[in-house]
C-alpha positions in Angstrom: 93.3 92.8 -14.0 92.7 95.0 -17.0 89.7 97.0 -17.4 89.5 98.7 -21.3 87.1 101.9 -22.3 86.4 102.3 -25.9 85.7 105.8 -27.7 85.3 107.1 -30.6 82.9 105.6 -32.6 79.9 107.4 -34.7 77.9 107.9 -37.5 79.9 108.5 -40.7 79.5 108.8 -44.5 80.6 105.9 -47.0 84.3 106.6 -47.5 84.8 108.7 -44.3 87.5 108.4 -41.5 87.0 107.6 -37.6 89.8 107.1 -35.0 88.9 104.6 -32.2 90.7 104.7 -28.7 90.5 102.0 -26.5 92.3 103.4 -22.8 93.6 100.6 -20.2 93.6 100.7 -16.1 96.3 98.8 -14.7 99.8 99.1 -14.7 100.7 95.8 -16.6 99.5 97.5 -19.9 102.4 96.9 -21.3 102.7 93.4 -20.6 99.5 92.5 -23.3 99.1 92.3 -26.6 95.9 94.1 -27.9 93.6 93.6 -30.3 90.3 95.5 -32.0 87.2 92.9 -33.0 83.5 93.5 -34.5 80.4 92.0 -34.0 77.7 93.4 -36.8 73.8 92.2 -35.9 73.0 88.9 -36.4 76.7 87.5 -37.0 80.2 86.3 -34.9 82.6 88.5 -33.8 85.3 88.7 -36.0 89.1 90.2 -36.1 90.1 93.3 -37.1 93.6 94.2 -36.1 96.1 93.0 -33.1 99.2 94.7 -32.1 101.9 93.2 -30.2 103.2 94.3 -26.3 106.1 96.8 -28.4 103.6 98.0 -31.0 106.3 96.7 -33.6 104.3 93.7 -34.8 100.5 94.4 -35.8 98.5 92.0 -37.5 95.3 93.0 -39.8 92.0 90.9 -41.5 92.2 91.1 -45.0 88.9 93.2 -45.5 90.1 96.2 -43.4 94.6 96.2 -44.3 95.3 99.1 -46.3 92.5 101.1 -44.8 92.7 100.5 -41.1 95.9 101.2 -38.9 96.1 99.8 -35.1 98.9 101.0 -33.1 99.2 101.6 -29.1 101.2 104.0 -26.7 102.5 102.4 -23.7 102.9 105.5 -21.9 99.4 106.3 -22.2 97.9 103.1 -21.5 95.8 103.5 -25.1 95.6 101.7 -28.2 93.9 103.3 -31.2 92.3 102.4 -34.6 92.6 104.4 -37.5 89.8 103.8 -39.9 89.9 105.0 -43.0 88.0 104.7 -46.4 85.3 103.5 -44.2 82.5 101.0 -46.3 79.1 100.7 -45.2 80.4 96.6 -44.7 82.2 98.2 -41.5 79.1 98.9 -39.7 79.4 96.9 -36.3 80.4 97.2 -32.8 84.3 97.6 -32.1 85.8 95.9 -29.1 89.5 96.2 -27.8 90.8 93.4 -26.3 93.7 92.4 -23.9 95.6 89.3 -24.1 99.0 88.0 -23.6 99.1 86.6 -27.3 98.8 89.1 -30.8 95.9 86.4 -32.0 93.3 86.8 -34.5 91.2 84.2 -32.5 88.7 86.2 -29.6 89.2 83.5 -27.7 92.8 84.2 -26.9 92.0 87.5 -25.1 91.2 87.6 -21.4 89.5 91.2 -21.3 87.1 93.3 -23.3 85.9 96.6 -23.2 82.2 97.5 -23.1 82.5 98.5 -27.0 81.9 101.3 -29.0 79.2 101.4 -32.3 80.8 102.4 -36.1 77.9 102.8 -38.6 78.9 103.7 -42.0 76.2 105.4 -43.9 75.5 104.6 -48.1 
């Protein structure tokens, strides 16, 4: 069993940085692979960014690679998002996800945080 706690999120300006954390409980932290999703109002949750049980292999949705940067320390029991040049389009709330697979399908995880809201301001 996993339990996941996201911070981090806020209000920010068009073009503005936030970092998101996403802190497991439970010792098999290490075993999963972990992935960041948003849900904006009114549509699907969709991928963002998935890093692998080493942290060596990450995987990003084209509307966010260049500007967001997921990564994970296994010591800590935390995986974070970087989120830079930050567009009003990212407004949504972020989940972190555990599963034993890096996927870009929701589905694939077995635990979710509570999630945390981004709003990017014009």
């Amino acid at each position: 069993q996993v339990q996941l706690v996201e911070t981090g999120g806020g209000l920010v300006q068009a073009g503005g940085s936030l970092r998101l954390s996403c802190a497991a409980s439970g010792r098999t932290f290490p075993n999963y692979a972990m992935g960041w999703f948003r849900q904006a109002p009114g549509k699907e949750r969709e991928f963002v960014a998935a890093v692998n049980w080493s942290g060596r292999s990450t995987r990003y949705a084209d509307s966010v690679k260049g500007r967001f940067t997921i990564s994970r320390d296994n010591a800590k029991n935390t995986v974070s998002l970087q989120m830079n040049s930050l567009k009003p389009e990212d407004t949504a709330v972020y989940y972190c996800a555990a599963g034993p697979l890096m996927a870009t399908l929701a589905t694939s995880y077995d635990y979710w945080g509570q999630g945390t809201q981004v709003t990017v301001s014009s």
